[in-house]
C-alpha positions in Angstrom: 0.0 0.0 0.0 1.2 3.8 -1.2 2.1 6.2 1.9 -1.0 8.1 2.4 -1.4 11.7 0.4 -2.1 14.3 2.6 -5.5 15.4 2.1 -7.2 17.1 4.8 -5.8 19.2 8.2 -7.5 17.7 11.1 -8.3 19.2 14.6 -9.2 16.3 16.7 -10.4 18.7 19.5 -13.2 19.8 17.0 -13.4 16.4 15.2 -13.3 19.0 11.4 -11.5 18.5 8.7 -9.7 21.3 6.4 -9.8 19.7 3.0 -6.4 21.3 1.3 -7.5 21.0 -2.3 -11.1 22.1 -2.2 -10.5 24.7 0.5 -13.8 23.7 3.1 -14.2 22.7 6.1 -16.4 19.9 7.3 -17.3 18.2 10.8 -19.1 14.9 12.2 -20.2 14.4 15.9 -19.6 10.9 16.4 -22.0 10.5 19.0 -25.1 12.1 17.8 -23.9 11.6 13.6 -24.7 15.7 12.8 -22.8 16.3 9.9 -21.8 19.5 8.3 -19.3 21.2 5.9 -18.5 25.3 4.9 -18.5 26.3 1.6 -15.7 27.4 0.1 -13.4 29.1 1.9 -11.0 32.0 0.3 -8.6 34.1 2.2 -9.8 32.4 5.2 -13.2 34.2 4.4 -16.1 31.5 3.8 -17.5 32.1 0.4 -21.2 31.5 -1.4 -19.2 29.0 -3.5 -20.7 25.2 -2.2 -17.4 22.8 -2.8 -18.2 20.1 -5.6 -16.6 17.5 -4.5 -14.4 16.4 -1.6 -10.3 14.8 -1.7 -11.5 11.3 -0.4 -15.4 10.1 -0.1 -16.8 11.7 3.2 -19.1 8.6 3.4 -18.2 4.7 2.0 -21.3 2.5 1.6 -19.6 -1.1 1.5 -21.3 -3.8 0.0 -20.4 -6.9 2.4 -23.1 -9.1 1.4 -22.5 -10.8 -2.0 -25.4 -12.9 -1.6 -29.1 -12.4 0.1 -29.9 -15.3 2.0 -33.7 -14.1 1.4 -33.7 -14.1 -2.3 -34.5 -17.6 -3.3 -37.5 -16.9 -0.7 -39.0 -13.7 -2.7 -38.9 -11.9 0.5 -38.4 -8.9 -1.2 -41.2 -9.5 -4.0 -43.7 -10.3 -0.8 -43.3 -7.0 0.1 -43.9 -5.4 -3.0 -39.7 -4.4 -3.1 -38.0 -4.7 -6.1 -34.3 -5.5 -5.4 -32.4 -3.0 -7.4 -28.8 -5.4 -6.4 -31.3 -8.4 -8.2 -30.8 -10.5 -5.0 -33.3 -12.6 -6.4 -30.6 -14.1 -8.9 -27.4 -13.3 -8.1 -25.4 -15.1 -5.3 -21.8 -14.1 -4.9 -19.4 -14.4 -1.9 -19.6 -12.3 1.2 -17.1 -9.2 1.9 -14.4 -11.1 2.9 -13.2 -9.6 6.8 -10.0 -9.3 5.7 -11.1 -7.1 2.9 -13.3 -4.9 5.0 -10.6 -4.0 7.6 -8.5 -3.1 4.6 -10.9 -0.5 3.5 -10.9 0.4 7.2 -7.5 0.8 7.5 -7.1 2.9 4.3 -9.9 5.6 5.4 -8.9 6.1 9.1 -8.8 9.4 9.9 -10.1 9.9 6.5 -13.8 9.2 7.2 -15.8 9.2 10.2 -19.0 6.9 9.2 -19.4 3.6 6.3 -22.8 2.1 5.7 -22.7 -1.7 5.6 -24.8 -3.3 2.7 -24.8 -5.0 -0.5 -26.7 -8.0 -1.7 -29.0 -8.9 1.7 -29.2 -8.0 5.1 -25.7 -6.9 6.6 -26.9 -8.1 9.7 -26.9 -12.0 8.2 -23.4 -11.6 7.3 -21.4 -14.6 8.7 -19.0 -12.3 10.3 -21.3 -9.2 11.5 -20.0 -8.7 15.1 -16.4 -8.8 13.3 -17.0 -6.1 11.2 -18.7 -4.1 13.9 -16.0 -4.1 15.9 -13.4 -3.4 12.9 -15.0 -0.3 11.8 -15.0 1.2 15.9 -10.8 0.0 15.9 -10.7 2.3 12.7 -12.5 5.2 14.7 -15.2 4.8 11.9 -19.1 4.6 12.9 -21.0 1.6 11.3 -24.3 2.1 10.1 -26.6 -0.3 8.2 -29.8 -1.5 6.9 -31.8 -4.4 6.7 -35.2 -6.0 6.0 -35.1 -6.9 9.6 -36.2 -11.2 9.2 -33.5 -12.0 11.4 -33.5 -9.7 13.9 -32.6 -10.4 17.5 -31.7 -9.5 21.3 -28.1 -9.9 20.1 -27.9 -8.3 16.6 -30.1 -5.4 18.2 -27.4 -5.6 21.5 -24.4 -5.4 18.8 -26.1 -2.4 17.0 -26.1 -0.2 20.6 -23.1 -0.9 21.1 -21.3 -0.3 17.9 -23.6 1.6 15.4 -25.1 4.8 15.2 -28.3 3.8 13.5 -30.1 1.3 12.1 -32.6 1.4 9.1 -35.2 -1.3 8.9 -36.7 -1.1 5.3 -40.7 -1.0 5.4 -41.8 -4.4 3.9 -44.9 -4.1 5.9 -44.9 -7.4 7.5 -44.9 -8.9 11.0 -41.0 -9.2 11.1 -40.8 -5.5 10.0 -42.6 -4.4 13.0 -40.9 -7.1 15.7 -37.5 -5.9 14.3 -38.3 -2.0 14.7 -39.9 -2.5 18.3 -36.3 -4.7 19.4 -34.2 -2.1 17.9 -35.7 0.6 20.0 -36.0 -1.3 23.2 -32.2 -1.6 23.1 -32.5 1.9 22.6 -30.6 2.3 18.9 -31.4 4.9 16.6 -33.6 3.4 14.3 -34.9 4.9 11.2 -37.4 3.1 8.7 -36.2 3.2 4.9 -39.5 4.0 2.3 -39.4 3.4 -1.2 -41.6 5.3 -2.8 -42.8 4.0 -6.7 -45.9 4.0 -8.1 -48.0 1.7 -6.0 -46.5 2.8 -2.3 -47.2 6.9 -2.9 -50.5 6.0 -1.4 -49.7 4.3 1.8 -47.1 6.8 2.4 -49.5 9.7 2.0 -51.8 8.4 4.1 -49.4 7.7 6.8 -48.2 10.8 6.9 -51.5 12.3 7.2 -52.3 9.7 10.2 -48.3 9.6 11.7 -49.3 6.0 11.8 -45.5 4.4 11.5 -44.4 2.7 14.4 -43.7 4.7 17.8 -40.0 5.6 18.8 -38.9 6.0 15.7 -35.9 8.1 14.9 -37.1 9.2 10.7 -38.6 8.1 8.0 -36.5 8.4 5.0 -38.2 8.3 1.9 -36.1 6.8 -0.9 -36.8 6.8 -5.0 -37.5 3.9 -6.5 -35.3 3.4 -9.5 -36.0 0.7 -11.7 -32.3 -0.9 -11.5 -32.3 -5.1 -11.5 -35.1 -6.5 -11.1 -36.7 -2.8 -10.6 -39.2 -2.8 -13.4 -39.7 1.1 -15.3 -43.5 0.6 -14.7 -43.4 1.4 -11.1 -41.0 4.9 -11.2 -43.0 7.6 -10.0 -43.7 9.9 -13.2 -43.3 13.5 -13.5 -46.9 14.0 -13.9 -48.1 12.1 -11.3 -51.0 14.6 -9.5 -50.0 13.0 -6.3 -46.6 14.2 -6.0 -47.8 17.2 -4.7 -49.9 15.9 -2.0 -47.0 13.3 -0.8 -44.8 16.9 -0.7 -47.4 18.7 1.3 -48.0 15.8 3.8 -44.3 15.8 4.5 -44.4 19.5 5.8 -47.4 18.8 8.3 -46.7 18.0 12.0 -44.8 14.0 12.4 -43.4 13.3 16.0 -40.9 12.1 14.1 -38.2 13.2 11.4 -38.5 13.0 7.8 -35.5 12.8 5.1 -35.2 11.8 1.3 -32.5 10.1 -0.3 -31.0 12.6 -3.0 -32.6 11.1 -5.6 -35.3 13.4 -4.3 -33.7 16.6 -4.4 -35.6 17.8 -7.8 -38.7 16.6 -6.4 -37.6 18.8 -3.5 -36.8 22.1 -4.8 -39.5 21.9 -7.2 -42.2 20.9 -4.6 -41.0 22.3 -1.5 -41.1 25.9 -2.0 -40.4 27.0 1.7 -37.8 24.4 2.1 -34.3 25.9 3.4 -31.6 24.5 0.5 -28.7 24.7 2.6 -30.4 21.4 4.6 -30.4 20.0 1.2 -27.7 17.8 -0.8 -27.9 16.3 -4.2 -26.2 13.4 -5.3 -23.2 12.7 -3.6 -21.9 9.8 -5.5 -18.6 10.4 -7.1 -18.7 13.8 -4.9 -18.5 13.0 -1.0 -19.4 9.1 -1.2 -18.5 6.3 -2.8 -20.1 2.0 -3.1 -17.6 -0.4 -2.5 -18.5 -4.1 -4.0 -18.4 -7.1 -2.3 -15.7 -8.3 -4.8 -13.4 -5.1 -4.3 -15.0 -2.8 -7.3 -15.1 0.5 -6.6 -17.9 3.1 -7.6 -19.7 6.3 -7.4 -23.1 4.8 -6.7 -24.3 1.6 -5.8 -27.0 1.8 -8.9 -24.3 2.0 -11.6 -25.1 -2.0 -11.7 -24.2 -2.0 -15.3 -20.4 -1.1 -14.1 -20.3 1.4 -16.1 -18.3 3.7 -14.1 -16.2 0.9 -12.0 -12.6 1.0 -10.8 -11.2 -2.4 -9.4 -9.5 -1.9 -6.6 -8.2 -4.9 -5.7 -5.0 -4.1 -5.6 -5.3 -0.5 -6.2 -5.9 2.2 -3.2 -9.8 3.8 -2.6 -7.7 7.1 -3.8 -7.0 5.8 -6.7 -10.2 4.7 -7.9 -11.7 8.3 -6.3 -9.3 10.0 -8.6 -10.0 7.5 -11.7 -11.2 8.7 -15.0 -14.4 6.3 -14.5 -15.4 8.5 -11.6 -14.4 11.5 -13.1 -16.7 10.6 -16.4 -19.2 9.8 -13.8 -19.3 13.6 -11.6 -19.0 15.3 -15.4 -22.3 14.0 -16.2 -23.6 16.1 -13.3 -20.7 18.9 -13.8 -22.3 19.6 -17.5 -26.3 19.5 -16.5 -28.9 21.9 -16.9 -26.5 24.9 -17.8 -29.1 27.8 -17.7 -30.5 26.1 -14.5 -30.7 28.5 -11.8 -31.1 25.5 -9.6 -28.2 23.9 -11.0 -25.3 23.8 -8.1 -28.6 22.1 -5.8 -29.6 19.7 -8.4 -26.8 18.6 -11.0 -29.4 17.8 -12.9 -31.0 14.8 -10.9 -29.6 11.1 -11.1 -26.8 10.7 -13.4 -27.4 6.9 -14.1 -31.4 6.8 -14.7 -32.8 10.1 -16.2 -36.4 8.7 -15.9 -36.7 9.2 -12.0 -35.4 12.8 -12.4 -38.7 14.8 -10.9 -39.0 18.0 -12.4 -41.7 20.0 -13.7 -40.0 22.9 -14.9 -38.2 20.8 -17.6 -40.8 17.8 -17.8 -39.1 14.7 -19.0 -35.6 14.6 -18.9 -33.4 15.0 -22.0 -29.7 14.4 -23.4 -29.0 17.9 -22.9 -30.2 18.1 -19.1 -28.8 14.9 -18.5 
């Protein structure tokens, strides 16, 4: 492994970061997971410049399961989720532990959180409690996300202890429930993960007008659906849809509870939250301040690029290598060169840079070659 680049000028009495070549500052409480950077900074004076991109991913999402032990089951197809990672059909070895901790050991002091996942639940991985404890020796906070089947005293024990939250996706069964209710009596963060398509807008409308998700919840986080593996291009939520607007206007009524979006969301955002504040905004990070890590060492700016379109292997290559590859920087230039005469532009890029056809925006309509 290369000597390490210097990147960033760290105050460990703060816990910031002074990123050298992109002149902003950023900073992450470990214990509550607030996270925040500057904007540019020039002449020690902070600018109205927002910084594009970062000198190593703020945030790694690490794909440790290969393989879902669910799939063969149609667990997710019970629940009306369509695996964009096509767990279904695909079975491939686990993150191996040796490989994690090498990704571990790279970023220290680099990042401060990773996000297990990958093909199945992270918390079926053969080796869970191992790479728990890794990513805490690496002063890194785990976070993860699972369907919740398996669920236990332990795994919920194990998630206090190590993680700083826990998402439980909303396959609106009994186990979904049972999981949610152990995670909170062990007293872990615990966030529910939404995807919203087509044929769940409903349900979540109506739940947000009732608040009728589970008590003790930390958020619900309302993610895209993209119709990536077995994700069919039926069920994307169109531009048009009339009840966009009513799903946006439910989300600013009361909830004792918080509500977030994936970035995917972001046009959907700005172009149907008028009052919304866009500094607690981001768009897409991928490429930009996070990064997807395969099971099989494969490097990327976004776990949905399953076509590999803009992969960097890094087997035995470093994560900064692969951050500073032409495949990522094809990938961030797709957003770099969007929607030119946008005044929204620097809080949008444009929308997704893989599937145009989620992009939400009625000032534009359907997406095009030239926006995207």
């Amino acid at each position: 492994m290369k000597c390490k680049t210097i990147l960033y000028r760290f105050d460990k009495n703060t816990n910031t970061r002074f990123d050298l070549k992109y002149k902003f500052i950023s900073s992450f409480n470990m214990n509550d997971g607030f996270y925040v950077r500057t904007n540019v900074i020039k002449d020690g004076i902070e600018t109205s410049e927002e910084p594009f991109m970062a000198s190593y991913p703020h945030l790694i999402d690490v794909g440790v399961m290969g393989h879902c032990i669910h799939g063969k089951s149609g667990l997710c197809v019970k629940a009306g989720i369509q695996c964009y990672q096509n767990g279904l059909n695909v079975q491939e070895e686990n993150m191996s532990v040796k490989n994690y901790e090498r990704i571990c050991q790279e970023s220290t002091g680099l990042i401060d959180q990773i996000a297990l996942g990958g093909r199945g639940d992270p918390d079926c991985h053969e080796h869970f409690e191992d790479l728990l404890k890794i990513s805490r020796k690496y002063n890194i906070v785990p976070n993860y996300t699972t369907s919740g089947l398996l669920m236990n005293e332990e795994k919920a024990q194990l998630s206090k202890e190590y993680c700083g939250a826990v998402a439980v996706s909303w396959y609106r069964s009994e186990y979904t429930l049972n999981a949610i209710k152990c995670l909170i009596k062990h007293q872990v963060k615990t966030n529910i993960h939404y995807v919203v398509d087509r044929n769940s807008i409903e349900e979540a409308i109506e739940r947000l007008k009732n608040n009728s998700f589970p008590e003790g919840i930390n958020a619900v986080i309302f993610l895209l659906f993209k119709p990536i593996g077995q994700g069919d291009i039926s069920n994307v939520v169109k531009n048009d849809d009339l009840r966009l607007k009513e799903f946006f206007d439910c989300v600013n009524l009361y909830h004792p509870y918080k509500v977030g979006f994936d970035s995917c969301f972001v046009p959907g955002i700005l172009n149907y939250m008028t009052t919304v504040d866009l500094d607690s905004i981001d768009t897409c990070e991928g490429g930009r301040f996070s990064m997807y890590i395969t099971p099989n060492m494969k490097a990327m700016p976004c776990s949905f690029d399953q076509k590999e379109k803009y992969v960097f292997d890094i087997s035995d290559k470093d994560i900064n290598d692969a951050w500073n590859s032409k495949e990522f920087d094809d990938f961030r230039d797709k957003m770099r060169n969007s929607c030119q005469s946008c005044l929204k532009r620097t809080s949008c890029y444009g929308g997704c840079p893989l599937v145009k056809e989620i992009v939400i925006c009625k000032e534009k309509g359907e997406p095009n070659e030239n926006k995207m």
